[in-house]
C-alpha positions in Angstrom: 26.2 -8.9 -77.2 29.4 -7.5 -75.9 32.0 -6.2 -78.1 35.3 -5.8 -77.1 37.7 -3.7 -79.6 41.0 -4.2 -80.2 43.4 -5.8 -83.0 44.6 -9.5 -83.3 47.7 -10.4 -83.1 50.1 -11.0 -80.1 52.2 -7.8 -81.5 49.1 -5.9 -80.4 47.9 -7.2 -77.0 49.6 -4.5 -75.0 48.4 -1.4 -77.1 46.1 0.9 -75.8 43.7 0.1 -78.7 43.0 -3.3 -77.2 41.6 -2.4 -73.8 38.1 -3.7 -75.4 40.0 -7.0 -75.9 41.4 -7.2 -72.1 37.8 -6.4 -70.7 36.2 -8.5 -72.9 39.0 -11.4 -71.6 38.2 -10.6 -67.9 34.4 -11.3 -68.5 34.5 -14.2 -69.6 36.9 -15.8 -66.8 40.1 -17.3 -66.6 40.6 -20.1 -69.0 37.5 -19.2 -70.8 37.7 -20.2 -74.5 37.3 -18.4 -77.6 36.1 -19.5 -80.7 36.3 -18.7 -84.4 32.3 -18.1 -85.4 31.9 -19.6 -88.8 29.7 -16.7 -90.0 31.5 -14.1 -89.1 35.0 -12.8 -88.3 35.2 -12.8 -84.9 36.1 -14.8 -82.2 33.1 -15.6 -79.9 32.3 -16.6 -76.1 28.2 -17.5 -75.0 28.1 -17.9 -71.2 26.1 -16.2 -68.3 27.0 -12.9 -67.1 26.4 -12.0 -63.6 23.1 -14.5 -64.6 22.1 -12.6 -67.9 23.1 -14.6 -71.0 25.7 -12.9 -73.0 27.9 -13.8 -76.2 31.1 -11.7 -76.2 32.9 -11.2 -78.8 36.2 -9.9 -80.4 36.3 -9.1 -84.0 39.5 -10.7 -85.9 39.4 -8.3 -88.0 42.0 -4.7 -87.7 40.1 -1.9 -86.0 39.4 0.2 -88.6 37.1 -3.0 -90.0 35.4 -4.3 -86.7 31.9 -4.0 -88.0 32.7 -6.3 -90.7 33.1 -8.8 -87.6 29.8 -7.2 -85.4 27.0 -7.1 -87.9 26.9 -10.9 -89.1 27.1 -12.2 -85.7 23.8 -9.3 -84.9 21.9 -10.8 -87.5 23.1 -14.8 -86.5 22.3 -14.4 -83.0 19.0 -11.8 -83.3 20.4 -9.1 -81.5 19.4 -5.8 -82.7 22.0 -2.9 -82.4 20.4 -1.6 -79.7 21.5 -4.3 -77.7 25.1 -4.3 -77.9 27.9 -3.2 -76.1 31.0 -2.1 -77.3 34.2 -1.8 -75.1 37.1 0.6 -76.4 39.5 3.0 -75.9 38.6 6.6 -75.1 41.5 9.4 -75.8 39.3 12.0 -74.8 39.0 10.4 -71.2 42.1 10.2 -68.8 43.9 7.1 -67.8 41.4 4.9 -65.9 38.9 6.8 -66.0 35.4 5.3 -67.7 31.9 6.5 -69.0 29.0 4.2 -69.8 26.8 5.8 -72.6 24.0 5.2 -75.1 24.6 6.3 -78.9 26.8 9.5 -80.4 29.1 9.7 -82.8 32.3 8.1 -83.6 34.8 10.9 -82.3 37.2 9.8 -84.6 37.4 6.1 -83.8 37.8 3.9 -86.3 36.4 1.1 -84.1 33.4 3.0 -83.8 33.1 4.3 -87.5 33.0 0.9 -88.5 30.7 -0.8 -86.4 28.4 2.4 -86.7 28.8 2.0 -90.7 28.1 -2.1 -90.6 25.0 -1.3 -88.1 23.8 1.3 -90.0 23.2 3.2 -86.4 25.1 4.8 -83.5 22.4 3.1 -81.2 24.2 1.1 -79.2 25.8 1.2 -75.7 29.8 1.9 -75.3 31.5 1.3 -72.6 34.7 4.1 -73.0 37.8 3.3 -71.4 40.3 6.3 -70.7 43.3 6.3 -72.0 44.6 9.7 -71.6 45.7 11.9 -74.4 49.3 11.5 -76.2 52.0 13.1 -75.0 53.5 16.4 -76.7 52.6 16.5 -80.7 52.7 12.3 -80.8 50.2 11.5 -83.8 46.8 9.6 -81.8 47.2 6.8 -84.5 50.8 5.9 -83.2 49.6 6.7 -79.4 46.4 4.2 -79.4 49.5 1.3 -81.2 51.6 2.0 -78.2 51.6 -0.3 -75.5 50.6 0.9 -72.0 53.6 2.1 -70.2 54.9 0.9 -66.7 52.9 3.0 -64.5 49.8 2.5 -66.8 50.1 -1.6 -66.2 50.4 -1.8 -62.6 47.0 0.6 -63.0 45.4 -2.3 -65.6 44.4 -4.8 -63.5 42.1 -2.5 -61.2 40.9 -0.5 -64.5 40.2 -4.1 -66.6 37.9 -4.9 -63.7 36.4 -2.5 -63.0 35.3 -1.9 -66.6 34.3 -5.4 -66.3 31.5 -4.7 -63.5 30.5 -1.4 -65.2 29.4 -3.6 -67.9 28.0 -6.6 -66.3 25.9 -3.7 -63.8 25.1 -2.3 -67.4 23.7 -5.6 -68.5 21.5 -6.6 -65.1 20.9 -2.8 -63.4 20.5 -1.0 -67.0 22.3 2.4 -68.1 21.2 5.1 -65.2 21.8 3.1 -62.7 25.2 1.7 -64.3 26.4 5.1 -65.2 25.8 6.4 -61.5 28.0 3.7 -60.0 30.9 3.7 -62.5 31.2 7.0 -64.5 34.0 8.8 -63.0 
C-alpha cells in the first residue's frame, strides 16, 4: 500500500504539503482514476506497479488526520503496517532532494503523527520528499500551505518522477538496494 500525503481540495494541490499527492498521481498514470473506498476515507487506485500489485491511495481527510484514512483500508485490504509506503514532504531535506527509509519518528509531521497513532507503529517505509526549509522566521505550518514557487515547478516534474521510481525500485528491488540508487 502506497500512501501519498497531502490535503484535498483544489485550493491545496500546489502546496508543498501535497508532494505525496503528485507522486502518488504519477504512479498510477495518466488518466488513471481514483475512487472513494467505502470503508475508509480515502481515495483509492489497485493496479500493477512496475509488475507488483499495489493499491495507492490518498487520504481525504486534512493532514493532520490521514491515519484516520490509512488504518481501515490496512485492515480491508490485509496489509500489515510494515508494508506500507508513505510519500510526504521532508523540511528537513532540501528542494529535490529524497531519502527512502524504514520506521523513526514523526519529526513533527502531522502526516506522520497520525498515521503512526492510527497504526499504532512507526514501522513502515517513507518515502521523504525535500522541500527545503522556510525562508527567514516564516512559521513551517504556513511554509508546507505555500505553493511551490516558480523555480521550484519547473524542478517538479523531474522531482515527481523521480520519487516515483524510488518507490516502484522500493517495491520490486527492496529498501538497500532502493536507497543506494535514489537517496541523495
Amino acid at each position: 500500500m502506497v500512501v501519498g500525503l497531502g490535503n484535498p481540495g483544489a485550493e491545496y494541490s500546489g502546496n508543498r504539503h501535497n508532494i505525496g499527492f503528485h507522486v502518488v498521481d504519477h504512479l498510477a498514470g495518466k488518466g488513471a482514476r481514483f475512487k472513494a473506498h467505502k470503508r475508509a476515507r480515502a481515495l483509492t487506485w489497485e493496479g500493477r506497479i512496475d509488475g507488483e500489485r499495489a493499491v495507492l491511495v490518498k487520504p481525504t481527510t486534512y493532514m493532520n488526520d490521514a491515519g484516520q484514512g490509512v488504518a481501515p483500508l490496512c485492515a480491508f485490504y490485509k496489509v500489515a503496517p510494515e508494508r506500507v509506503v508513505a510519500i510526504h514532504d521532508e523540511l528537513d531535506l532540501p528542494f529535490a532532494s529524497l531519502r527512502l527509509k524504514y520506521g523513526g519518528g514523526d519529526n513533527g509531521h502531522n502526516g506522520l503523527k497520525s498515521l503512526r497513532r492510527s497504526l499504532a507503529t512507526g514501522d513502515f517505509f517513507r518515502a521523504r520528499v525535500g522541500i527545503g526549509r522556510p525562508p527567514g522566521r516564516m512559521d513551517p505550518s504556513a511554509f508546507v500551505l505555500r505553493d511551490f514557487n516558480a523555480a521550484e515547478r519547473a524542478e517538479l516534474p523531474e522531482l515527481v518522477e523521480r520519487a516515483s521510481d524510488a518507490v516502484a525500485a522500493l517495491m520490486t528491488q527492496g529498501l538497500d538496494r532502493a536507497q543506494g540508487q535514489y537517496n541523495n
